[in-house]
C-alpha positions in Angstrom: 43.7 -12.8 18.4 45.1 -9.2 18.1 46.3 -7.2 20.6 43.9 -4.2 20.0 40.8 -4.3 20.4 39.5 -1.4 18.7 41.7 -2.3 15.3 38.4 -3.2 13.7 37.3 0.3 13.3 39.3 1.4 11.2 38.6 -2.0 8.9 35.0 -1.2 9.3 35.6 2.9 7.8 37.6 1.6 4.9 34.3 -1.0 4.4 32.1 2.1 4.4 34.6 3.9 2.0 34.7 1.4 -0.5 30.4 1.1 -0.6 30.5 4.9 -0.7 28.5 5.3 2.6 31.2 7.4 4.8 29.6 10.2 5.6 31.4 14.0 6.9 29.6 16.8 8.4 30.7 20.6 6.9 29.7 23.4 9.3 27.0 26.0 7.6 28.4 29.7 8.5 25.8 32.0 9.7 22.2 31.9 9.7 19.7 29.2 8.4 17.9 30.0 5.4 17.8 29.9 1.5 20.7 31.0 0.6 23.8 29.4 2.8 27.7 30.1 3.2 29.0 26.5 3.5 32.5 26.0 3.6 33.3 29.5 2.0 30.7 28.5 -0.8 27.5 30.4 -1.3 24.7 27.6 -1.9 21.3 28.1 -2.8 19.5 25.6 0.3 17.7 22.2 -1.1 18.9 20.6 2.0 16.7 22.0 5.0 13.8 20.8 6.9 13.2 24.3 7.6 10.1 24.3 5.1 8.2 27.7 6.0 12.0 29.5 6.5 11.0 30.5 10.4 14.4 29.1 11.8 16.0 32.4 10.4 12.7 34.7 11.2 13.6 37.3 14.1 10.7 37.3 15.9 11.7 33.5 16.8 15.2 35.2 17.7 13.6 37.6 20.1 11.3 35.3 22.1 14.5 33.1 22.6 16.7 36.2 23.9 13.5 37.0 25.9 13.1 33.9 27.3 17.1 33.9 28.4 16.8 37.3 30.1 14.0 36.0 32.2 14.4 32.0 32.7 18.2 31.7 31.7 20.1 29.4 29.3 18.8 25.6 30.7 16.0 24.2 32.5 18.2 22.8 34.9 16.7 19.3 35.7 14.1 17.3 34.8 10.8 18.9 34.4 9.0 16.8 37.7 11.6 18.0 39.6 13.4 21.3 39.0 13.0 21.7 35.0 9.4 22.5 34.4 8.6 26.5 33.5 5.6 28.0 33.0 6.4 28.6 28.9 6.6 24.6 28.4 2.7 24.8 29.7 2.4 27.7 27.3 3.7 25.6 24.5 2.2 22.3 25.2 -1.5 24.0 25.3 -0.8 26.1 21.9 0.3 22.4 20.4 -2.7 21.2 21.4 -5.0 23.4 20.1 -2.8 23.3 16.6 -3.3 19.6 16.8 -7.0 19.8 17.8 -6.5 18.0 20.8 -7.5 17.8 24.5 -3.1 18.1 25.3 0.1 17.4 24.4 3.6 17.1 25.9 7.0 18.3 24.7 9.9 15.9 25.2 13.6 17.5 24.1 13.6 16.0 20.8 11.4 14.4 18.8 13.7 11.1 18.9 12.8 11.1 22.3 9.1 12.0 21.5 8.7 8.7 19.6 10.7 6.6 21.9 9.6 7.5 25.0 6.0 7.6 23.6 6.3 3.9 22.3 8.3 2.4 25.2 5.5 4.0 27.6 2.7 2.6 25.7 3.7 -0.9 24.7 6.0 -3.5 26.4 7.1 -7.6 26.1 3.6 -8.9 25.5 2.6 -6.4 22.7 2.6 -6.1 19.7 4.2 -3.3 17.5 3.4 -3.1 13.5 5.3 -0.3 11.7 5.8 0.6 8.3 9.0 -0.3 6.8 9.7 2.6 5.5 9.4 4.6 9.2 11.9 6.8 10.6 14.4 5.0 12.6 13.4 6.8 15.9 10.3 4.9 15.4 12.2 1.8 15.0 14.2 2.6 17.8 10.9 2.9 20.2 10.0 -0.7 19.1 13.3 -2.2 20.4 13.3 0.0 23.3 10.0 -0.9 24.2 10.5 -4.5 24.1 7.5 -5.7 22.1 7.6 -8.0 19.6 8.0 -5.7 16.5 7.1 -6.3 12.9 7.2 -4.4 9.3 4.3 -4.4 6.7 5.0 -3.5 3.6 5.4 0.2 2.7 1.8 2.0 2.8 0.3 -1.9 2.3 -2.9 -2.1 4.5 -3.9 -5.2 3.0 -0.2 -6.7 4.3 -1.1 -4.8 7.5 -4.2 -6.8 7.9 -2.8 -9.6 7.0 0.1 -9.1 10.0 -3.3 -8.5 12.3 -5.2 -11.4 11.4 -2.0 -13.8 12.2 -0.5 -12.4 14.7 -3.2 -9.6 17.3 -4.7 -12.3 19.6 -1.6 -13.4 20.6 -0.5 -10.2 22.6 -2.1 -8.1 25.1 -1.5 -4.6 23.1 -0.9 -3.7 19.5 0.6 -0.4 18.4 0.6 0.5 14.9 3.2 2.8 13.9 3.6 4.9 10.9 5.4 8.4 9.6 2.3 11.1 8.2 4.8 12.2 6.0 7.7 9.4 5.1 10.9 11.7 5.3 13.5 10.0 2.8 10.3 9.6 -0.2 8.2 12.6 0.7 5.4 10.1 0.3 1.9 10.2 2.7 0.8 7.1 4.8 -3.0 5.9 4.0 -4.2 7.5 7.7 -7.8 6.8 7.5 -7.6 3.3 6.0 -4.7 2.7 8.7 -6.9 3.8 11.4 -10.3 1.5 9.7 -8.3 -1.1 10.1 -7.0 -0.4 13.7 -10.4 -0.1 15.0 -11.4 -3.7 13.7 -8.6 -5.2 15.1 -8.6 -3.2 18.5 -5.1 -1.4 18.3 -3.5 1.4 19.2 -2.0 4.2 15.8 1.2 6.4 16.6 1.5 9.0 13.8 4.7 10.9 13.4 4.0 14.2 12.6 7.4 15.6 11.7 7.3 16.9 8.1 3.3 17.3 8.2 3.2 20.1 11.3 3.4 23.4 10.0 3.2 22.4 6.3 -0.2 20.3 5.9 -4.1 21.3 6.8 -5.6 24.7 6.3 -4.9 25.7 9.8 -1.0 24.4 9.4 -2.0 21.1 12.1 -0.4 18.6 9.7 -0.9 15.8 7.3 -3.4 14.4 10.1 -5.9 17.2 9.1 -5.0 17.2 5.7 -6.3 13.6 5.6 -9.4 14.4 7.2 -8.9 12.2 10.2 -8.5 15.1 12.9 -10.7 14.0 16.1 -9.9 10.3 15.7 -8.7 8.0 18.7 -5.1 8.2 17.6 -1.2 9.3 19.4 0.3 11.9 17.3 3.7 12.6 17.7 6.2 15.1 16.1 9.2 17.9 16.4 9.6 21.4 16.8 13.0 21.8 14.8 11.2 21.5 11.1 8.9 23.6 9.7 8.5 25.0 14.0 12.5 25.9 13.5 13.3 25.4 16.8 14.2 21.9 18.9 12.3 19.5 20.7 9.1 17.1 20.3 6.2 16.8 21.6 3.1 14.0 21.8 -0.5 15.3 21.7 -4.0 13.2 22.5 -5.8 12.8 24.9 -5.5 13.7 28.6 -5.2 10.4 29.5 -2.8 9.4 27.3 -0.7 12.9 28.0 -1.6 12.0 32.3 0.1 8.4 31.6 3.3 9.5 29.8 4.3 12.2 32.6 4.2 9.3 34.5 5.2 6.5 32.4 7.5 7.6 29.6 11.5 7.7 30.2 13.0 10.0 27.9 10.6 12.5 29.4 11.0 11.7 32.9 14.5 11.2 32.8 15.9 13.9 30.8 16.3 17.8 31.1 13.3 19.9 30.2 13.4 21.8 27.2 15.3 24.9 27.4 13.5 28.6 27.6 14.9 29.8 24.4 13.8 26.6 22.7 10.5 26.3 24.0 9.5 30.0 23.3 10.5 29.9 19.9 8.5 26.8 19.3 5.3 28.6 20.8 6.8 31.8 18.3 6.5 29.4 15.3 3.3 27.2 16.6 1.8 31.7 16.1 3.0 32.4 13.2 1.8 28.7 11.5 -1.6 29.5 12.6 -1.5 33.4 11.7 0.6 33.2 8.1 -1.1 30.6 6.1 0.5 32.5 3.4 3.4 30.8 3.9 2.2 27.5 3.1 0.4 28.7 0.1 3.7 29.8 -1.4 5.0 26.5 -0.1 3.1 24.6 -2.2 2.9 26.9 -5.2 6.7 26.4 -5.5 6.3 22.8 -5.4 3.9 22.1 -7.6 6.0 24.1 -9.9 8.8 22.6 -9.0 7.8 18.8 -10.1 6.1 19.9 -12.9 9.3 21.3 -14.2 11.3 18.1 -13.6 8.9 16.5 -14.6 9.0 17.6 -17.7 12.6 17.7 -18.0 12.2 13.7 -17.5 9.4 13.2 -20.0 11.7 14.1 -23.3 14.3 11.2 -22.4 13.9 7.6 -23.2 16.7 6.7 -20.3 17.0 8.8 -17.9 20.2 8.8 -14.9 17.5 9.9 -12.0 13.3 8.5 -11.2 11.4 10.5 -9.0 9.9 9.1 -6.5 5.8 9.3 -6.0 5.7 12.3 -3.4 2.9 14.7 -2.1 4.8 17.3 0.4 7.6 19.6 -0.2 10.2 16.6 -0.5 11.4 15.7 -3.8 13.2 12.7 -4.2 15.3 11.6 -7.1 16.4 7.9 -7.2 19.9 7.2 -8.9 21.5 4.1 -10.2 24.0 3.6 -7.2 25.6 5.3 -4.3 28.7 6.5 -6.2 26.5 7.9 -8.8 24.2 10.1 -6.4 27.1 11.5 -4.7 28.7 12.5 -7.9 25.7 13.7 -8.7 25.3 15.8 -5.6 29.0 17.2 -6.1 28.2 18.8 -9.6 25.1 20.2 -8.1 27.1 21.8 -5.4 29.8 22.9 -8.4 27.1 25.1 -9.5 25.9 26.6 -6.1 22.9 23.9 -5.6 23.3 22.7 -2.2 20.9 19.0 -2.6 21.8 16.1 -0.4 23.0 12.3 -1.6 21.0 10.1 0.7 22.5 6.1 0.6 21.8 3.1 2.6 21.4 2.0 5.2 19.2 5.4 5.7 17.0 4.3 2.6 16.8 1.2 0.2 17.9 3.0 -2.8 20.0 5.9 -3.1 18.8 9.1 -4.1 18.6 13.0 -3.9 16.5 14.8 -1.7 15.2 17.9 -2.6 13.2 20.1 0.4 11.6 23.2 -1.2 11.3 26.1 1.4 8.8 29.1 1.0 11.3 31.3 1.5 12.7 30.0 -2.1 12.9 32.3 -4.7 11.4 32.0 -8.4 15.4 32.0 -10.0 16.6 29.5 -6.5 14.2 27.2 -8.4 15.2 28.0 -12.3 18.6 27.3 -11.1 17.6 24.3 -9.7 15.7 23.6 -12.7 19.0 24.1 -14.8 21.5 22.0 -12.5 19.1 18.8 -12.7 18.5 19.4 -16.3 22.7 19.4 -17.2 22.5 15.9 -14.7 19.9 14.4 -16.5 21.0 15.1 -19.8 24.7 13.7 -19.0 
């Protein structure tokens, strides 16, 4: 054996070199939005989860510096002992009624939102069921939680069933888990058939909310709404730091399930209360989601526009370098033919000022870039878009 015991690090970075899944971070100078400065580079932004642009929008900036003056810069504890202020009320009831629910409950994240949430809810006897394709803080809540967890097939309710009808009698709970909007595809889960199911088979559904609030449903709620299933038994979860622009998660239901997990769920109980700035720009953006539904409108007009044009673009070529990916929200995904190719591929976008992630595995099962349209984009951020993927596509 070798005398250092850490010597297999650096054995396991030259592995991810070679697969071409090391990853860097590069700082973004100045404010969210866009247009960035990244590393000295102006870049038009295909990169952010900030979908209706409010992270930049100054009236989220002056309800944080408000909130400072008055509360100060942290919450100082947890919120059952000397963390809770009167604004995380304030927020929790405005997510409620956003949601169309009796309450909700914001956590510091939303990685903490679903974990907590999950490990609360279920534990060794039960049963958890989760898309495949779920965000890994979903997956994350399973193996906290200790329940016995399995994967149906991507958006396959039949192979959901099928899990139910072998395995639901044997365990005291069953949890079905699933993403509203699936983050890495830009896909939507089947909701209502998901919840038919869930009924016959008396379990519980966790929907994560996190690219759906803000940018689905005619009152900005989320995909939930959009898929008509608002007012059904269900635990929806999500985050504030997307289309909210700010940080944090929440859960929203009932008020019993909301009463349990201020009792029951650990990375609530156990972790510092969200700070004032955070939490009153949240309840900034939860206002603005419900009173400028103009944002979503352009929102969508830009993506429609934006698929057709690729779309297009893909239609006059026999082989083509990039597939995209079925989507139905304002993330466009376009497959590749390896890891090494999407990253080159990303790298001649940025050459020519488009800033448009390389996703690889392990985060998805093939690699791909992902495309987030903002409303905030304008009509010649899109042409030049347009004209970076056309130079890729074409070789």
């Amino acid at each position: 054996m070798g005398t250092n015991p850490y010597a297999w690090l650096d054995n396991s970075l030259a592995a991810l070199h070679r697969a071409h899944r090391y990853r860097t971070v590069a700082a973004v100078e100045g404010m969210a939005g866009a247009v960035v400065q990244r590393q000295g580079q102006t870049l038009i932004n295909f990169a952010s989860n900030d979908y209706l642009g409010l992270a930049s929008d100054p009236r989220l900036a002056e309800a944080a510096i408000a909130a400072i003056q008055t509360y100060g810069t942290g919450s100082t504890g947890s919120r059952l002992l000397s963390g809770h202020r009167e604004l995380h009320g304030e927020l929790e009831r405005a997510i409620a009624a956003l949601k169309g629910t009796e309450d909700a409950i914001v956590f510091s994240s939303g990685y903490l939102a679903n974990m907590g949430a999950i490990a609360a809810l279920v534990g060794s006897p039960d049963l958890i069921l989760g898309d495949e394709y779920n965000h890994s803080s979903l997956k994350a809540g399973g193996k906290v939680s200790g329940a016995t967890t399995l994967d149906y097939r991507h958006s396959d309710v039949a192979h959901l069933e099928e899990l139910l009808e072998t395995h639901r009698d044997r365990h005291r709970r069953c949890l079905i888990a699933t993403d509203s909007v699936f983050s890495m595809d830009g896909d939507l889960c089947p909701l209502a058939e998901i919840l038919n199911v869930a009924e016959a088979y008396h379990a519980m559904v966790l929907v994560d909310e996190a690219h759906g609030t803000g940018v689905f449903g005619t009152s900005g709620s989320g995909a939930v709404e959009h898929l008509g299933c608002t007012g059904r038994p269900l635990v929806t979860v999500g985050t504030l730091s997307k289309a909210l622009g700010s940080l944090g998660g929440y859960v929203a239901g009932s008020v019993s399930l909301i009463d349990f997990l201020r009792n029951r769920a650990p990375g609530w109980i156990y972790t510092t209360g969200l700070s004032p700035a955070d939490t009153a720009a949240a309840l900034a953006a939860v206002q603005i989601v419900q009173q400028e539904a103009w944002r979503r409108e352009v929102l969508w007009h830009q993506v429609n526009h934006l698929i057709q044009q690729i779309d297009q673009n893909l239609a006059k070529l026999a082989e083509v370098p990039l597939r995209r990916l079925p989507s139905a929200s304002p993330i466009i995904s376009l497959e590749g033919r390896s890891a090494e190719a999407v990253l080159m591929a990303s790298e001649r976008l940025q050459s020519a000022g488009l800033w448009v992630a390389a996703v690889r595995p392990p985060t998805v099962p093939t690699s791909r870039l992902r495309i987030t349209v903002m409303a905030t984009h304008k009509p010649n951020h899109l042409h030049q878009l347009v004209t970076g993927l056309q130079t890729l596509i074409q070789g």
